[in-house]
C-alpha positions in Angstrom: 0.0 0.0 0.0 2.8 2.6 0.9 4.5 2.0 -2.7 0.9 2.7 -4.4 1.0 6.1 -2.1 4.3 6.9 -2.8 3.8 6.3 -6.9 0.7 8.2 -6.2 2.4 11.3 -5.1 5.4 11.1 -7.2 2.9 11.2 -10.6 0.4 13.8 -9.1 3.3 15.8 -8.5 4.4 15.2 -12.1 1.5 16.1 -13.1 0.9 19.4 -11.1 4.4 20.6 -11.7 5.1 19.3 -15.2 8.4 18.4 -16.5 10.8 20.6 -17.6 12.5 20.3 -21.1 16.0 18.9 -20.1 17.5 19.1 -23.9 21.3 21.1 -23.4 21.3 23.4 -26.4 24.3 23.6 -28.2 25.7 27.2 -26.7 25.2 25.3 -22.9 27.1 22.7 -23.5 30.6 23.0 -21.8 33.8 22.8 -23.1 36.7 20.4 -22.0 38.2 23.1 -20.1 35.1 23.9 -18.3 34.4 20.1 -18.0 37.9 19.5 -16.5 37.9 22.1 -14.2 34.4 20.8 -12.7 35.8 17.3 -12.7 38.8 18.0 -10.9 36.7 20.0 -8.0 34.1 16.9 -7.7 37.5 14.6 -7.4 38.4 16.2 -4.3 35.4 15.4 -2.5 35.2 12.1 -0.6 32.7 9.9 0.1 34.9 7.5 2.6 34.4 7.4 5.7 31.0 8.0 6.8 29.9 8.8 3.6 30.0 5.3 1.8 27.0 4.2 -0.3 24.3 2.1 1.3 20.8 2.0 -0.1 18.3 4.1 1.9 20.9 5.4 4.3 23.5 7.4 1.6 22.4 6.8 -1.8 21.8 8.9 -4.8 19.5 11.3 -2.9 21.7 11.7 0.0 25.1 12.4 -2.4 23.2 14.4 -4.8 22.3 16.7 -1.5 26.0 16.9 -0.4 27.1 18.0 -4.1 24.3 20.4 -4.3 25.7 22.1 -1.4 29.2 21.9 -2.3 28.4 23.3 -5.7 26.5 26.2 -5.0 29.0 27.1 -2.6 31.4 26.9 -5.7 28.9 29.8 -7.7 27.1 26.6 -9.3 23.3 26.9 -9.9 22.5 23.4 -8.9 18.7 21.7 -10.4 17.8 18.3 -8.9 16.6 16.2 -11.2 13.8 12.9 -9.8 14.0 10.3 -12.9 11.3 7.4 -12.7 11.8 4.2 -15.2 8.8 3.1 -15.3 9.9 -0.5 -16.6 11.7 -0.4 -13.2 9.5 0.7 -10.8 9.5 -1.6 -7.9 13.1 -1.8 -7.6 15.6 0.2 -6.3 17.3 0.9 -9.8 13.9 2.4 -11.3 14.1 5.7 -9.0 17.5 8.2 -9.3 18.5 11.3 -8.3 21.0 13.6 -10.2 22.1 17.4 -10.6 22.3 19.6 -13.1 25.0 22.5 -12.2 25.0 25.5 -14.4 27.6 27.8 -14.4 28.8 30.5 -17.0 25.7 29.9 -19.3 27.2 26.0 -19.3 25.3 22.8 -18.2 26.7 20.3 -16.4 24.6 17.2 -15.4 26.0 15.0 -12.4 26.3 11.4 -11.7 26.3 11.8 -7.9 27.3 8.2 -7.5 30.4 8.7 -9.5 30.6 12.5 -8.8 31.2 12.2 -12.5 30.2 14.9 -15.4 28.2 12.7 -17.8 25.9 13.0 -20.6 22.2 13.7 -20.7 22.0 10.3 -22.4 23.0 8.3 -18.7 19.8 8.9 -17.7 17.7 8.3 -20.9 15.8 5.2 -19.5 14.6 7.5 -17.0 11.4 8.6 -18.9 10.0 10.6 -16.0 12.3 13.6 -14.9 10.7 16.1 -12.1 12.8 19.1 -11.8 12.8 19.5 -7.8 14.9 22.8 -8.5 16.2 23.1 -4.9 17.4 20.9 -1.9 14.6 22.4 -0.1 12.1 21.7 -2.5 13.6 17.7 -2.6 13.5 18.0 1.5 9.9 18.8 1.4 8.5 16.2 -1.0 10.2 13.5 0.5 8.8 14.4 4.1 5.5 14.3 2.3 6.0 10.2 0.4 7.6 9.3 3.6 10.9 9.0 3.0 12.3 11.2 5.7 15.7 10.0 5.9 16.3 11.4 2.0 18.8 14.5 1.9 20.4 14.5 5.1 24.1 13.4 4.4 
């Protein structure tokens, strides 16, 4: 019954807030300078230690929440993006979290995983994309599905 609830929510949401068009235009995309530089950065950050992944306690939503906040400390304007594969959807693989960081005009979009730069096309069998915008936003929408332990890394 909670899954039905929490697809429920997920799709009205969808619905209500729409999806944005994701497409990276030409004069956004970065160039291997830009790409390097934004690399290097993510390479420096650690996930040892305490911050090791384990589904439900530091996954994708929980790293995607420590490089939002790292990045828009950097100047980056971060997006959150919610992808559903609907082919997928009762197991953990059919729901992921990533960033988009825009800086200079230029898009990046961020495996949080990896803390890899990667193309739009990684998350092409995610047909569903919600743009939660901001780690508030992402807070608030999983306190109301019931997933309270999201976002706090």
């Amino acid at each position: 019954m909670r899954k039905y609830r929490v697809i429920l929510a997920i799709f009205t949401f969808f619905l209500v807030a729409g999806c944005v068009h994701l497409a990276v235009k030409a004069d956004e995309k970065p160039d291997i300078d830009e790409t390097s530089k934004l690399q290097n950065f993510l390479d420096e950050i650690s996930y040892q230690g305490h911050w090791e992944y384990y589904l439900g306690t530091f996954d994708c939503s929980n790293m995607t929440a420590l490089l939002y906040d790292f990045l828009t400390e950097k100047g980056y304007k971060c997006k959150i993006i919610f992808g559903i594969n609907p082919s997928s959807l009762f197991v953990a693989y059919g729901w992921h979290v990533w960033l988009i960081a825009e800086k200079n005009g230029k898009k990046f979009w961020i495996e949080p995983i990896w803390k890899s730069i990667v193309s739009p096309d990684n998350f092409k069998n995610y047909t569903i994309k919600i743009c939660l915008g901001s780690l508030k936003r992402a807070k608030r929408l999983s306190r109301i599905i019931g997933l309270s332990h999201e976002w706090d890394y």
